[in-house]
C-alpha positions, 0 to 999 in steps of 0.5 A: 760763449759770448763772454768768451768771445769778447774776452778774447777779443779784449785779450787780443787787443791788450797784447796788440797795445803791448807789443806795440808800445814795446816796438816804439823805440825813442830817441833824444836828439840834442841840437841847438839853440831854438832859433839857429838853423841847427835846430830846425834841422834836428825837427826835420830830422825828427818827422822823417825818422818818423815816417820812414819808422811808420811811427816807430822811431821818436825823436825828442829835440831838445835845445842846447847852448852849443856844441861843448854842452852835447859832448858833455853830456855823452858822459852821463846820459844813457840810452838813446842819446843823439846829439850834433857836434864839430867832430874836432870837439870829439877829439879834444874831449877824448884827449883832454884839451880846449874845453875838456881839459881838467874834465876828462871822463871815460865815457867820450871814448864811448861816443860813436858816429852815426852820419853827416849833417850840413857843415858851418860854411863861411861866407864872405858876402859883398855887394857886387859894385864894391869891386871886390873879387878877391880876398886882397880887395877888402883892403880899405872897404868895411866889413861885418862880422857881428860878435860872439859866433863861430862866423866872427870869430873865424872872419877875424881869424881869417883877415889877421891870416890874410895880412888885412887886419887893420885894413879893414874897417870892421862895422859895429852892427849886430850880424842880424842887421846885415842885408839891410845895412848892406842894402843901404850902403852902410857896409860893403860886405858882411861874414856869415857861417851857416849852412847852405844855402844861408838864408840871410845870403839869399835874402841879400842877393833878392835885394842887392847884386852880391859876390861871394869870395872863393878863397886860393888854395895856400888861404884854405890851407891856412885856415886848417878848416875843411875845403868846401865848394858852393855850386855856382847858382846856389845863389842868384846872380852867383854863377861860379863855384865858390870855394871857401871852408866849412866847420863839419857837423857829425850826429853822434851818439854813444855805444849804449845804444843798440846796434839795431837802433843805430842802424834804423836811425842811419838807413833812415836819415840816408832815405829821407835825405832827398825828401829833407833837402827837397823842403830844406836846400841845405840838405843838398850838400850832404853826402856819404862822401863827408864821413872822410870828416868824421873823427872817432869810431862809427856805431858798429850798426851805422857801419851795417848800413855804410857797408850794405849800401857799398859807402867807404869807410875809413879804416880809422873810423871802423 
């Protein structure tokens, strides 16, 4: 009888173990650099989909080049499959242009929208005694856009835009060295993309008054980005609503993965997300309200959640 007795009891445990490992459900989520921002929310993302799941739902974060490399993927990875993009890359892979263009595959129109993530948000930071107010005032004052980011390359996009290419002194220092040299005078202002609150804007405005430029509408629209409002005090000594433009960020996945998967992972994220933006303030700015950004089809379990929980969905997204 005591053998029998712990048999069972071996037996019971064995089928514990089982249906456990079988009730675990893993997930890769490909983000970016290690060291951008983009990363560090993929982690956060990682630890509250893991406990809301009870331990159910792991996520792996692996580190990426960038955007157009995650988007590639989608064509040839299986399974749970996570990764960050602007959705205008979705668009260009699914059509063939920009990056995709000769690299056309089936597969992107099997890529599917699970929520919004912080947006790339511009930045124009000057130092509050440079008398500058407005986008016509860098005229003549020196400015750093750093090489090679999406900042850059958008900062100078955005003065050839706004007649003040050539106008401008452009300072030759890498963007790491912003605050300080704004600090010491070296420049008047430096151009940043990021998610807000930016960290190197918080530190320059600890250490020197700031201002950060709104742009008018008729800037906005000829920027063909999306619209973006910065609440007044996001940064100190910062006291009105900025209005600038954002790059908008989806995590995406592919239609391979289940509807269940997908709908845990999007009821998830929407109930950590006071949590997430309670230890990381860029989280404030996400809301159901950014799914207007998003291009391409919703997975059919993120839109189970979006239609209990009563959010608008684009017809174009269903």
């Amino acid at each position: 009888m005591r053998f029998i007795h712990v048999s069972s009891i071996i037996l019971a445990g064995i089928v514990c173990f089982v249906q456990s490992a079988f009730a675990e459900t893993r997930v890769t989520y490909k983000s970016a650099k290690s060291t951008s921002s983009y990363y560090q929310m993929g982690v956060q993302i990682a630890e509250a989909m893991k406990q809301a799941s009870s331990g159910q739902i792991i996520v792996t974060v692996e580190e990426s080049q960038g955007s157009v490399q995650n988007v590639m993927e989608a064509a040839v990875r299986q399974g749970n499959y996570v990764f960050t993009t602007p959705p205008v890359l979705i668009k260009l892979a699914q059509n063939g242009g920009g990056a995709f263009k000769g690299k056309e595959n089936p597969r992107f129109n099997e890529i599917r929208a699970l929520f919004p993530i912080p947006s790339l948000t511009m930045h124009f930071v000057l130092r509050a005694d440079s008398g500058v107010t407005k986008m016509s005032d860098l005229a003549g004052k020196t400015l750093l856009l750093g090489k090679g980011s999406f900042g850059a390359r958008e900062g100078a996009k955005y003065l050839k835009l706004f007649g003040l290419e050539g106008k401008v002194k452009l300072a030759n220092v890498e963007l790491n060295n912003a605050v300080p040299a704004l600090k010491n005078r070296q420049i008047d202002g430096f151009v940043t993309a990021g998610s807000y609150p930016a960290p190197n804007v918080i530190e320059a405005a600890a250490g020197t008054g700031i201002t950060v430029l709104s742009m008018t509408s008729d800037q906005v629209k000829k920027s063909k980005r999306t619209r973006l409002v910065i609440p007044a005090g996001t940064y100190p000594g910062v006291n009105q609503d900025i209005v600038t433009t954002s790059l908008p960020v989806v995590a995406y996945t592919i239609s391979q993965m289940s509807d269940e998967t997908a709908y845990e992972l999007t009821k998830n994220f929407w109930k950590q997300n006071s949590a997430m933006a309670n230890s990381a303030a860029w989280w404030k700015g996400v809301t159901p309200k950014m799914l207007e950004n998003v291009y391409g089809k919703i997975h059919d379990g993120a839109l189970r959640y979006y239609d209990e929980i009563g959010v608008s969905v684009p017809a174009a997204n269903r």
